[in-house]
Structures are given as structure tokens and as C-alpha cells.
C-alpha positions as CSV (number, residue, x, y, z in Angstrom):
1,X,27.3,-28.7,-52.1
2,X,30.9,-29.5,-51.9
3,X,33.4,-26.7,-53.2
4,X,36.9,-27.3,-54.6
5,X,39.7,-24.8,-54.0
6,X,42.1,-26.0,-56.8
7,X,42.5,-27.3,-59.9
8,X,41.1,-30.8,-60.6
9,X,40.9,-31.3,-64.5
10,X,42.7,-29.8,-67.6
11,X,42.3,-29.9,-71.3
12,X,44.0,-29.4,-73.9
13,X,43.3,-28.4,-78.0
14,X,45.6,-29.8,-80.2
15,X,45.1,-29.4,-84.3
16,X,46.6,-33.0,-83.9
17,X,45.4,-34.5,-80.7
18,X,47.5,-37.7,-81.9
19,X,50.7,-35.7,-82.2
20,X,50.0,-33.9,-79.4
21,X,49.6,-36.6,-77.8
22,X,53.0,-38.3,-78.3
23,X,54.6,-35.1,-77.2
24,X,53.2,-35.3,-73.7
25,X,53.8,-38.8,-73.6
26,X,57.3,-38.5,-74.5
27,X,57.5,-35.2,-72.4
28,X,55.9,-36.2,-69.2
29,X,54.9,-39.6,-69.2
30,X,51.7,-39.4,-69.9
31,X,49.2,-42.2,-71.1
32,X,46.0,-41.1,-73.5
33,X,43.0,-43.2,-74.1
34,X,40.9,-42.1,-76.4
35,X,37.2,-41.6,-75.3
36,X,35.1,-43.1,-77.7
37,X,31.1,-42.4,-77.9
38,X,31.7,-38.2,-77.8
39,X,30.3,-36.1,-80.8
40,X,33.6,-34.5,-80.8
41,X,37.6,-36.3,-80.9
42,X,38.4,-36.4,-77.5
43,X,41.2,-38.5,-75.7
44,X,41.1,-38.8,-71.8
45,X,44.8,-38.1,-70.1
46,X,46.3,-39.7,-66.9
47,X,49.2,-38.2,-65.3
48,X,50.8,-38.4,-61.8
49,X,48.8,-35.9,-60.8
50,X,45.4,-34.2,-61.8
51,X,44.1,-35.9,-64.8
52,X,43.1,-34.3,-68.3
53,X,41.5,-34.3,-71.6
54,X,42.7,-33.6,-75.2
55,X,40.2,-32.6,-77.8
56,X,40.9,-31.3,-81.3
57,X,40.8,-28.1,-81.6
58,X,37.5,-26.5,-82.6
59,X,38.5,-22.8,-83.8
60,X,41.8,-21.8,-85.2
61,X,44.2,-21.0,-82.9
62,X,45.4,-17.2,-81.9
63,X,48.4,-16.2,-84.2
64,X,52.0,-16.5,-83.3
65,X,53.5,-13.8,-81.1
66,X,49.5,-13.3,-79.7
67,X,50.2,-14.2,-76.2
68,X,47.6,-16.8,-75.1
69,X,43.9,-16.7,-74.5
70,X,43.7,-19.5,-71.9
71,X,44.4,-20.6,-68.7
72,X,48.4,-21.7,-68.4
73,X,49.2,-24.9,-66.6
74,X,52.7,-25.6,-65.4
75,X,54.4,-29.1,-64.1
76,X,56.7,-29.9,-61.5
77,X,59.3,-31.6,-62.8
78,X,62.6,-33.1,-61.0
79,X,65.1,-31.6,-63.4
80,X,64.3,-28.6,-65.6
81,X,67.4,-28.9,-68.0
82,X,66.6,-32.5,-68.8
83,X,62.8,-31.4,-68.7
84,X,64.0,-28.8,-71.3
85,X,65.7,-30.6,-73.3
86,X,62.5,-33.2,-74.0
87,X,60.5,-30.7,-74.9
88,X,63.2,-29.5,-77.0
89,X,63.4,-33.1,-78.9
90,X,60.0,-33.7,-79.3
91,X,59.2,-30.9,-81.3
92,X,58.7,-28.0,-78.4
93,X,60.3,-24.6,-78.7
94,X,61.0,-21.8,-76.0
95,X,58.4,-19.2,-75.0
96,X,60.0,-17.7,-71.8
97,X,63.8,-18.8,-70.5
98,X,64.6,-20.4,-67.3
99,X,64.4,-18.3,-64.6
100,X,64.9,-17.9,-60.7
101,X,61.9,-17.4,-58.9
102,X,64.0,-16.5,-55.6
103,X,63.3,-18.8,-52.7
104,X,60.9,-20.9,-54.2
105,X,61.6,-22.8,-58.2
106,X,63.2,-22.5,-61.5
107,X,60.6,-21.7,-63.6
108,X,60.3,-21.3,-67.7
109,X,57.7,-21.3,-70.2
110,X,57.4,-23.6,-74.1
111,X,54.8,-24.0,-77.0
112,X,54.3,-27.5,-78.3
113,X,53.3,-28.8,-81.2
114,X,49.8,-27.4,-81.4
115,X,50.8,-24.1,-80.6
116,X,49.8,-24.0,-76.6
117,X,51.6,-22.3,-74.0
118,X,52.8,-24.5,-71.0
119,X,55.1,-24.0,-68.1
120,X,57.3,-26.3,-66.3
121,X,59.3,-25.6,-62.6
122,X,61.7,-27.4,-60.6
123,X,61.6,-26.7,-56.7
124,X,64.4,-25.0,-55.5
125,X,64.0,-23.2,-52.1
126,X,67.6,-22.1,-52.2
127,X,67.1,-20.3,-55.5
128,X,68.1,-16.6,-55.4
């Protein structure tokens, strides 16, 4: 039986997988197909990287200021300003400020549109 050491698939609940969906699009570059044939909404996500699902949400989603009750996900990307600033446009807002994590990234943390938690880092080795 074959054992995996790190993540391999991700999902995320959106109250509106569509808009959600054309956040991380215009975020990250993401492409979304939708998966037809499921008893549930449920739209298959390619990325450079692991690939993903987005499903509409099936229970309300914890309150604003609750923290999260899930598993957080960050992406590398090249540039964090101009990562931040997407998000920004498209409809994201702050959750945690850039910061140095010394000799390794910039790091920070956003919500998007449907209320999920999501962290983005750009390498930086001589970060202090």
C-alpha cells in the first residue's frame, strides 16, 4: 500500500463556487472545469502545482473574527506585493500582514470572497 508524505489534493467551499472561482483565476491562474455527474456542485481545479476541487459550501460558514476551522493552504508566489495587490483587486481583504519569516520567505495571510483563509509566501533566504 503506497503512503504519501504530502499534500496531493485541496478543496475548497465557496457560497459562490463561480465567484470564487474567478477570484483564483484572476489571483493565481487557475483554470476550473466544472465536474458534471456529482450529487453535489463541484468544479475540478488545475494549478501549477497540486490540483484541487471547489464545491459549494454545504454548512454556513464560521462567523467573522472566528479564526478558521480548516486546514490553511499557502502558495508560493514570485512577488508578494503584486501577489497582494490581486488579491486586493479581486475582491480579497487582509487577515495577517506581510511578514519576515527570517532566513526562509515573506509570508502573509487573506480571506476571499467566500470567507476562507489562505496564505501566500515569496522565498527569500536572505530575509531577516
Amino acid at each position: 500500500m503506497a503512503t504519501t508524505s504530502g499534500p496531493f489534493y485541496f478543496e475548497i467551499q465557496a457560497d459562490e463556487p463561480r465567484r470564487a472561482a474567478t477570484f483564483y483565476a484572476e489571483v493565481f491562474g487557475w483554470t476550473f472545469a466544472e465536474a458534471k455527474g456529482l450529487p453535489i456542485e463541484y468544479w475540478r481545479i488545475e494549478t501549477k502545482g497540486i490540483g484541487g476541487g471547489l464545491l459549494k459550501r454545504p454548512a454556513e460558514a464560521p462567523k467573522p473574527q472566528s479564526g478558521t476551522n480548516a486546514y490553511v493552504c499557502s502558495m508560493e508566489v514570485a512577488d508578494f506585493d503584486a501577489a497582494a495587490k490581486k488579491i486586493l483587486a479581486n475582491g480579497g481583504i487582509v487577515a495577517l500582514p506581510k511578514f519576515a519569516v527570517p532566513g526562509k520567505c515573506w509570508q502573509g495571510y487573506f480571506i476571499d470572497t467566500e470567507g476562507n483563509t489562505f496564505g501566500i509566501f515569496e522565498a527569500d533566504e536572505t530575509v531577516r
